[in-house]
N, C-alpha and C positions, 0 to 999 in steps of 0.2 A: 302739462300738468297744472301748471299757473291758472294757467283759463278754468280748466275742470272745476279748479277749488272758487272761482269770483263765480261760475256757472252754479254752484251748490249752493253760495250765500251770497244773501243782498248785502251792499255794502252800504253803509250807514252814512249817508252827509250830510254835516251838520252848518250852517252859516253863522258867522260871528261876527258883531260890528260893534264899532262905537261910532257915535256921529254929533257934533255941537251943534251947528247949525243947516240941518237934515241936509246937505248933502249926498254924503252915504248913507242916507234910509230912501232918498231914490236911486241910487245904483242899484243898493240892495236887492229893492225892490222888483227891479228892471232882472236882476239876474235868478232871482229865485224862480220868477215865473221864464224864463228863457231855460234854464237847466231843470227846471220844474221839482224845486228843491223847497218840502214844506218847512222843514227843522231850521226856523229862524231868529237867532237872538241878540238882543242888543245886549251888550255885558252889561250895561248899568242897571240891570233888572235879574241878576244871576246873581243869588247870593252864595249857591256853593258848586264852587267850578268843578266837582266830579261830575256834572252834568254833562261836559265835555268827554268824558272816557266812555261814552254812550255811542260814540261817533265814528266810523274808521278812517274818515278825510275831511278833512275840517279845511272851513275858507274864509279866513278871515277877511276884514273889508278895516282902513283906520283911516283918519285926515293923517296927515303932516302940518306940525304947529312946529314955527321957528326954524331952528337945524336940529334935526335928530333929535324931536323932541315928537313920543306917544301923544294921542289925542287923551284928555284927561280921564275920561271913563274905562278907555281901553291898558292904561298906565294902573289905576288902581284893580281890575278884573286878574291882571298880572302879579301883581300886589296881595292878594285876596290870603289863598295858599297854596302849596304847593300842587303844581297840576302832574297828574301821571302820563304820560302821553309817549309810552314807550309802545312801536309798533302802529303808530297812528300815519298820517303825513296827513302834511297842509300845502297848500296855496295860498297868495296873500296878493289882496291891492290896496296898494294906497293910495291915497287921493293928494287932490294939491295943485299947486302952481309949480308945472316944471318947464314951461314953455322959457326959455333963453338958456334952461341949462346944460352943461356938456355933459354932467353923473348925474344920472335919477337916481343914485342909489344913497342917498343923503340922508333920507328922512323915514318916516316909520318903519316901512319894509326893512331894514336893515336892522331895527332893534328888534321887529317879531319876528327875522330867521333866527336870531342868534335867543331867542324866549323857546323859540319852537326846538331849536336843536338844544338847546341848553337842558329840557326836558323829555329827553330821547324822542323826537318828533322826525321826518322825515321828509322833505320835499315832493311833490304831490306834482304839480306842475309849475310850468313858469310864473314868476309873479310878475304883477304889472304894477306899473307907476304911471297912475290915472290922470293926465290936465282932466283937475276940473275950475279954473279959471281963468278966464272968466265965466267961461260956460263947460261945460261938460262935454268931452268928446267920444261921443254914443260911438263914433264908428270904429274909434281903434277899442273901446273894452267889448263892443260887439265882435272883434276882429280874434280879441282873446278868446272869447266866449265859445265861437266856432272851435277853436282846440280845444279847450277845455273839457265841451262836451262833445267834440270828437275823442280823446282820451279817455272820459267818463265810459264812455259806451263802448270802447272799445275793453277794457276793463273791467266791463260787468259781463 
């Protein structure tokens, strides 16, 4: 019966970022045209987040600055007002230097599960915690990617 109801309607997915020094505007980039996903926003250009309740699966993308510290655009998008996001699910990756660490789960992804459930949101798929320095490693968010939009489609 599940299937029946995603076979009746298209499911709406929406991308979200924030990004300081574009970084994540080419992951972004990289993933929108791989899951071929046109609905793409950076929050610092969203002045009212009901734009988000447009969406049924939202995937966020953030840096990690410090410990446990939101990239600044994506901190104040949170800030804005209250989001409705009861019935929604998300995905999230964050970016960052996590190469020596024993927990990736330190840094942004951890503030936007607990944003996303805090606003009745709901897990989507796994999230990732992206090295992206020194360089960017294309082959493990490609590695996601493949689930992701094996999920996707299996889904719709």
């Amino acid at each position: 019966m599940r299937r029946d109801l995603f076979d009746m309607q298209k499911i709406k997915i929406g991308i979200f970022y924030g990004s300081t020094h574009h970084t994540t505007v080419k992951i972004v980039k990289h993933v929108s045209e791989v899951l071929n996903i046109e609905s793409v926003y950076d929050v610092k250009n969203i002045d009212d987040v009901s734009i988000v309740s447009q969406y049924d699966w939202l995937v966020f993308f953030c840096p990690t600055y410090g410990d446990e510290e939101l990239q600044s655009d994506m901190e104040d998008f949170f800030q804005k007002q209250a989001l409705v996001l009861t019935d929604k699910k998300f995905t999230i990756c964050e970016t960052g230097n996590y190469y020596g660490y024993d927990d990736f789960t330190f840094g942004a992804r951890k503030i936007l599960e607990y944003e996303m459930e805090k606003h009745g949101c709901r897990q989507l798929y796994k999230n990732l915690s992206l090295d992206t320095l020194p360089r960017i490693d294309w082959e493990y968010l490609n590695e996601w990617l493949i689930g992701l939009k094996e999920y996707i489609q299996d889904e719709r």
